[in-house]
Each structure stands twice: as C-alpha cells, then as structure tokens.
C-alpha positions as CSV (number, residue, x, y, z in Angstrom):
1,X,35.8,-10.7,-71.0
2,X,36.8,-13.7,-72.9
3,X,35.4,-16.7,-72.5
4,X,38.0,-19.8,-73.2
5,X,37.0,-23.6,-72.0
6,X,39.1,-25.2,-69.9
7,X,40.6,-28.9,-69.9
8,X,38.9,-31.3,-67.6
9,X,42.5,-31.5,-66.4
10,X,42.1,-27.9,-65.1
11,X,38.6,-28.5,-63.7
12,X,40.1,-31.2,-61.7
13,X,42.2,-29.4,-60.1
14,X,39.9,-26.6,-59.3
15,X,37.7,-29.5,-57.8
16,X,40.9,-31.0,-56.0
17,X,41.4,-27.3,-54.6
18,X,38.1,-26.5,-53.3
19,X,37.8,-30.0,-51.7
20,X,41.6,-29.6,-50.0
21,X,39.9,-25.9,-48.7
22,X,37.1,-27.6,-47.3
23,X,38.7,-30.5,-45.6
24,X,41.8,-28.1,-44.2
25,X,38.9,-26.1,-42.9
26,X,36.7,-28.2,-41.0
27,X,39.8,-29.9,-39.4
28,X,41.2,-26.6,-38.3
29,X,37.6,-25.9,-37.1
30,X,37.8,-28.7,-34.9
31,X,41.0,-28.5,-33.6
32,X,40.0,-25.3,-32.8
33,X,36.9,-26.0,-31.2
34,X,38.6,-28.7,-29.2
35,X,40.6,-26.8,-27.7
36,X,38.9,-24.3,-27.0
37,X,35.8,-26.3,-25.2
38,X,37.7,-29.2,-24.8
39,X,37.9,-27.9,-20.7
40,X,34.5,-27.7,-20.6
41,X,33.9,-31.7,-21.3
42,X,36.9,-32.6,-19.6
43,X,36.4,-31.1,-16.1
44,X,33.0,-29.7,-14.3
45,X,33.1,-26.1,-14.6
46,X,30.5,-23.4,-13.5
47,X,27.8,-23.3,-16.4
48,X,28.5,-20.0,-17.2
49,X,31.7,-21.1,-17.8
50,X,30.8,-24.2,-19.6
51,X,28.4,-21.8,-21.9
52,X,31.2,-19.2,-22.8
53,X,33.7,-21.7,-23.8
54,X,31.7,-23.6,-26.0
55,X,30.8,-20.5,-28.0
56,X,33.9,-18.6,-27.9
57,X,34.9,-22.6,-29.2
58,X,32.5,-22.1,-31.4
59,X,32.7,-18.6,-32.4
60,X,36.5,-19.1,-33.2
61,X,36.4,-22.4,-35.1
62,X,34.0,-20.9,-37.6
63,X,36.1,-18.0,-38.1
64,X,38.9,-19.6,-38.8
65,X,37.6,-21.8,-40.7
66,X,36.2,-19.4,-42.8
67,X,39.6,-17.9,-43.0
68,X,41.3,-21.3,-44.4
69,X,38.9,-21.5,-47.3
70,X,39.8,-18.2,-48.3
71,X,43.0,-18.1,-48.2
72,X,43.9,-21.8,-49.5
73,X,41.8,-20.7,-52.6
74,X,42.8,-17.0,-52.5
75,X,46.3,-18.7,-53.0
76,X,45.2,-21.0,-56.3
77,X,43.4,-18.4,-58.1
78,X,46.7,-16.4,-58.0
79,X,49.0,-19.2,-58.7
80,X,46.7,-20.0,-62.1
C-alpha cells in the first residue's frame, strides 16, 4: 500500500462529496417520510393506522437514505 498525500484540492472535493451524500440523503429521507406519513397528519385515521404509517415512514426514509449515501459515494470513489 502506498501511501501518497493528496492536494487540498482533492480533499475538497472529497469534503464536497460527502456533504452532497448527506444532504441528498436526508432530503430523500424526508420526502420519503412525507409521504409516507404525510396521511397520518393530514386526515384522522385509526391509531393503529396512524402508528404503522409513521414507522413504515420511518422505516423506509432511513433505508433509503442509507442507500443515497452509498451509492452517491460508491459512485466518487470509482470515478477517482
């Protein structure tokens, strides 16, 4: 393994990436999570029903937020 230092112009970007992954993440989480729950604020609902939609709402927006980060960075490391 070699060990090489990189320009504070590639750090940047690395910085730039992760923040992009993060941000693209959380928005998709909520999105998602609106959605998904969304019925539950906007109309009254049995709370059973109320209950499941907020953590499937949950549930789902995590995964796929999860999901974004890796793949947005999945996607840089093999472009560099």
């Amino acid at each position: 393994m070699t060990t090489s230092r990189r320009s504070q112009a590639a750090r940047d970007a690395t910085t730039v990436e992760i923040c992009y992954a993060l941000l693209s993440a959380c928005f998709l989480g909520g999105v998602a999570f609106a959605v998904i729950a969304g019925p539950a604020a906007v109309w009254r609902l049995p709370p059973a029903v109320e209950d499941f939609l907020v953590t499937a709402g949950a549930t789902v927006a995590a995964a796929l937020a999860v999901l974004r980060v890796v793949h947005v960075l999945w996607r840089y490391g093999h472009q560099r």
